[in-house]
C-alpha positions in Angstrom: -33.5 22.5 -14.1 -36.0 24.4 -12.0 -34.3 25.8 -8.6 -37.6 25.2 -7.0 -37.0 22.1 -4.4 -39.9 22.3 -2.0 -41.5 19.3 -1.0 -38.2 17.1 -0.9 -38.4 15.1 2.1 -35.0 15.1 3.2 -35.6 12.5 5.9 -36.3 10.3 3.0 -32.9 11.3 1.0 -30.8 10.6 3.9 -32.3 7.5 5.0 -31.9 5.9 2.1 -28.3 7.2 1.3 -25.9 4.3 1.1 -23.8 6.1 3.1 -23.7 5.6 6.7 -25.2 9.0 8.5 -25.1 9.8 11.7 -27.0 13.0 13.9 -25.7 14.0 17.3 -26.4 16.3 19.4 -24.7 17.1 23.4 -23.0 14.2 22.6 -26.1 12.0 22.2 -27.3 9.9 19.1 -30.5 11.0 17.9 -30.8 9.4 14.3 -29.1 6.9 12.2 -30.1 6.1 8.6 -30.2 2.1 7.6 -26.8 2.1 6.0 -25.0 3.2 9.3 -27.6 0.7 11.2 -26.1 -1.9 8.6 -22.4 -0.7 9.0 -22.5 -0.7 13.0 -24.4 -4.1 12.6 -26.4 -3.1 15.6 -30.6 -1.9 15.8 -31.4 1.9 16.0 -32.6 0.9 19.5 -29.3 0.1 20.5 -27.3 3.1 18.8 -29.6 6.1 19.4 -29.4 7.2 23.1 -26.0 6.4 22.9 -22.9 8.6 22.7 -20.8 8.9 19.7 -17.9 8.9 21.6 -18.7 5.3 22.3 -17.6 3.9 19.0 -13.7 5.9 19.6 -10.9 4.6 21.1 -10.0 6.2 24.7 -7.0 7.8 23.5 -9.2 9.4 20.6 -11.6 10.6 22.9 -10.6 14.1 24.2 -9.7 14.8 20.1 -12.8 13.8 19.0 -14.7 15.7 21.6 -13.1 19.1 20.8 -13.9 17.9 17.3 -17.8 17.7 18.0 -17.7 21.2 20.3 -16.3 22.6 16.8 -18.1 21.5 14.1 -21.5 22.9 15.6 -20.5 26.3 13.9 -18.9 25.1 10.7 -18.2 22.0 9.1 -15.1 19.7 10.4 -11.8 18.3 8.2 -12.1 15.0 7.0 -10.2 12.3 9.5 -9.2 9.2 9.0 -10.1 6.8 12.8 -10.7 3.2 13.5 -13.9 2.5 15.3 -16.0 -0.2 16.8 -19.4 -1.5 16.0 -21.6 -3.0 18.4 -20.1 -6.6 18.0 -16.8 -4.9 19.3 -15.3 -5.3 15.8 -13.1 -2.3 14.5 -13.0 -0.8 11.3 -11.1 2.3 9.8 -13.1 4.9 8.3 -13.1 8.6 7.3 -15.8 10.5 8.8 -16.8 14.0 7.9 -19.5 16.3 10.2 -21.1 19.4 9.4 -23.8 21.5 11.6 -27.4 21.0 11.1 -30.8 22.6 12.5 -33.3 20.4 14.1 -36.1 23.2 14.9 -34.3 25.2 17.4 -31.7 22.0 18.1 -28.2 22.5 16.7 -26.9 19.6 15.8 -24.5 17.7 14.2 -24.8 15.1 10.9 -21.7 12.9 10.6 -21.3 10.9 7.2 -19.1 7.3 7.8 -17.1 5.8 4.7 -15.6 2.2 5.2 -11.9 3.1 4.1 -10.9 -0.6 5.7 -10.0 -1.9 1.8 -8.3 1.1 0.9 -5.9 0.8 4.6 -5.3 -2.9 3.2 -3.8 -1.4 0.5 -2.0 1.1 1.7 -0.2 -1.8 4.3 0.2 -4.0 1.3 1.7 -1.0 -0.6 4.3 -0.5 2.0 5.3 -4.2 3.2 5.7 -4.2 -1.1 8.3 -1.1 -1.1 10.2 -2.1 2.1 10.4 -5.5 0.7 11.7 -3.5 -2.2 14.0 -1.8 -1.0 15.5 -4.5 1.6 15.7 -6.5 -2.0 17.7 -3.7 -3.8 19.9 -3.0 -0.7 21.2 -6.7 -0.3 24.2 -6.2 -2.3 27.1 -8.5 -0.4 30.6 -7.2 -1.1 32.6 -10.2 -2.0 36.3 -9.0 -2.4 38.1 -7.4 -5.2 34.6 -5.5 -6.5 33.4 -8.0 -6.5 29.6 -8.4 -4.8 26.5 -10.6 -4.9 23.0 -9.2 -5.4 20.5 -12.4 -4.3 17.2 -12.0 -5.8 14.5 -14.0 -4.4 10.1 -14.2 -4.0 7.8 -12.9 -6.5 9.1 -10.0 -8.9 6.0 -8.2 -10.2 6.6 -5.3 -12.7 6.9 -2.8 -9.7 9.3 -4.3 -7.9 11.5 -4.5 -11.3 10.8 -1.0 -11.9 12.5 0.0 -7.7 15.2 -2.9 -8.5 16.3 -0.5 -11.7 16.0 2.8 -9.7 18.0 1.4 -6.7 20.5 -1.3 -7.6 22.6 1.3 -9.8 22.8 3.5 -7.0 23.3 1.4 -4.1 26.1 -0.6 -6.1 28.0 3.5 -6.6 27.8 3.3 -2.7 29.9 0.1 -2.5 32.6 0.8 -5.0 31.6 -2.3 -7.0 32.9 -3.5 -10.5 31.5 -7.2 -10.9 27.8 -7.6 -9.8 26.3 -11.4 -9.8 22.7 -11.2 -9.7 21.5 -14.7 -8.4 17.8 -15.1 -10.1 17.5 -19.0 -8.0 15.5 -17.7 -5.9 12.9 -16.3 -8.1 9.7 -18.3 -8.4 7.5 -16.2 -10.6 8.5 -13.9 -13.3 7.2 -12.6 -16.6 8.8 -11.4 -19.8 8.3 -8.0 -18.8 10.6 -8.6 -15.8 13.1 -10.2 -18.1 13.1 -7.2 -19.8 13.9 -5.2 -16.4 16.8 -7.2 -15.4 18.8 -7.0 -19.0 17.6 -3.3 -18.7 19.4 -3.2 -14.5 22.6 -5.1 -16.3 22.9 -2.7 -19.5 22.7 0.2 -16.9 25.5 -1.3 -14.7 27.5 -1.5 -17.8 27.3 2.1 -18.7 28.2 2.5 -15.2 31.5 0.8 -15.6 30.0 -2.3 -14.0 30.3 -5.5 -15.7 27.0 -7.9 -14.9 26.7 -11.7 -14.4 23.4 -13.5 -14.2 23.3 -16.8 -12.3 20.5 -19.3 -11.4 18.4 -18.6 -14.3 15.9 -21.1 -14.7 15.4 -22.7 -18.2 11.5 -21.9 -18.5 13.2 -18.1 -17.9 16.0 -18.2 -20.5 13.0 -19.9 -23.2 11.1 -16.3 -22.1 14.4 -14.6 -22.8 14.9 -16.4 -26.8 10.9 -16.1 -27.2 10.5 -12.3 -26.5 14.2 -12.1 -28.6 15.9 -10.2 -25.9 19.5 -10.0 -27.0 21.6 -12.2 -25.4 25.0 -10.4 -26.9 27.4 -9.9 -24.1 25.6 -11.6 -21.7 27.3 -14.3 -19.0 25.5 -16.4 -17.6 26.3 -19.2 -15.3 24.1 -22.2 -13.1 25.5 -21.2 -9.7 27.3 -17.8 -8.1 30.1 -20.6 -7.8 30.5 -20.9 -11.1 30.4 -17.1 -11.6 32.9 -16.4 -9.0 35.2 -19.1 -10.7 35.4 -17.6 -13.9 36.0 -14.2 -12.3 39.1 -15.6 -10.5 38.0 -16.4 -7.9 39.7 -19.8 -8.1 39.5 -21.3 -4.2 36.0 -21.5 -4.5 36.1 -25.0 -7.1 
């Protein structure tokens, strides 16, 4: 490929880059491509004049402004900021700026990406694991070792996966022996979650822990015979009730 690229017009390649663009300069707009005219869902006429340190919060302000002072000599970090468009709605985004030359104007060219999916995630993500972990650290001591581990919601494969990391350990911290695991309040699970919770209950076992299983649906004990997950050793019971009467704990027929 020839290194010859004279006669590009790179007014062309940037206004049609799906990427929102930006140019500043002393703190004034002085170009915006379509796709940021799209993104801030507002006319050139209204955006270029304007200051960029319009679309910031106040408390990003002063950061952003030694932020624009620096990247006229070389080329800023990528940041993560919410920012507003010109209906006032905000939107998280990463932006990255680097120095340009307009003639004799230095200048600044600031690329926006819509990161506003990928934050969803990441607040999804972490409701998920604290979810998880409040799950896995709900182990009530009964009495004599005895202790109840309620399981309740939606268990997805992940949340299997943190149950097997954390139960073992978090029934160590409580000096437990007997562990009901109450699966009434489950209302969706799989066979791959099956297979989790017999793998949680022949872990407790090598841990000196002897597992019960109580509230198991029947559509979930016809997953348990279909995939032929070994039922060997297993107790089962309808209610923790029933669970704590046939480990002696008579008082509570």
């Amino acid at each position: 490929m020839s290194d010859n690229i004279e006669g590009i017009n790179y007014k062309e390649v940037i206004e049609y880059s799906l990427e929102p663009l930006i140019v500043h300069s002393q703190l004034k707009i002085l170009y915006i491509n379509e796709a940021a005219e799209k993104f801030f869902r507002g006319s050139r006429e209204e955006v270029v004049g304007a200051s960029p340190l319009d679309i910031f919060k106040d408390t990003s302000k002063p950061a952003i402004t030694k932020r624009i002072l620096g990247a006229y000599s070389k080329p800023a970090e990528v940041i993560e900021e919410t920012i507003y468009r010109m209906d006032g709605t905000s939107v998280d985004v990463e932006l990255y700026c680097h120095p340009i030359k307009i003639g004799e104007t230095k200048a600044i060219q600031t690329y926006v990406k819509d990161i506003t999916g990928r934050k969803q995630q990441e607040k999804v993500q972490y409701e998920m694991n604290r979810q998880i972990n409040e799950l896995a650290s709900k182990i009530v001591p009964f009495l004599n070792g005895i202790a109840i581990l309620p399981l309740f919601g939606a268990i997805d494969q992940e949340r299997a996966e943190q149950l097997l990391k954390l139960v073992p350990i978090n029934v160590q911290g409580q000096d437990v022996n007997r562990l009901i695991i109450d699966c009434s309040g489950i209302y969706n699970i799989d066979n791959l979650v099956i297979n989790y919770l017999f793998d949680i209950k022949n872990v407790l076992k090598l841990l000196g822990v002897k597992c019960i299983l109580t509230g198991i649906r029947p559509d979930l004990a016809l997953e348990a015979v279909k995939h032929d997950f070994s039922l060997k050793n297993i107790h089962a019971f309808s209610t923790v009730k029933d669970a704590l009467y046939f480990l002696g704990v008579n008082n509570t027929k």
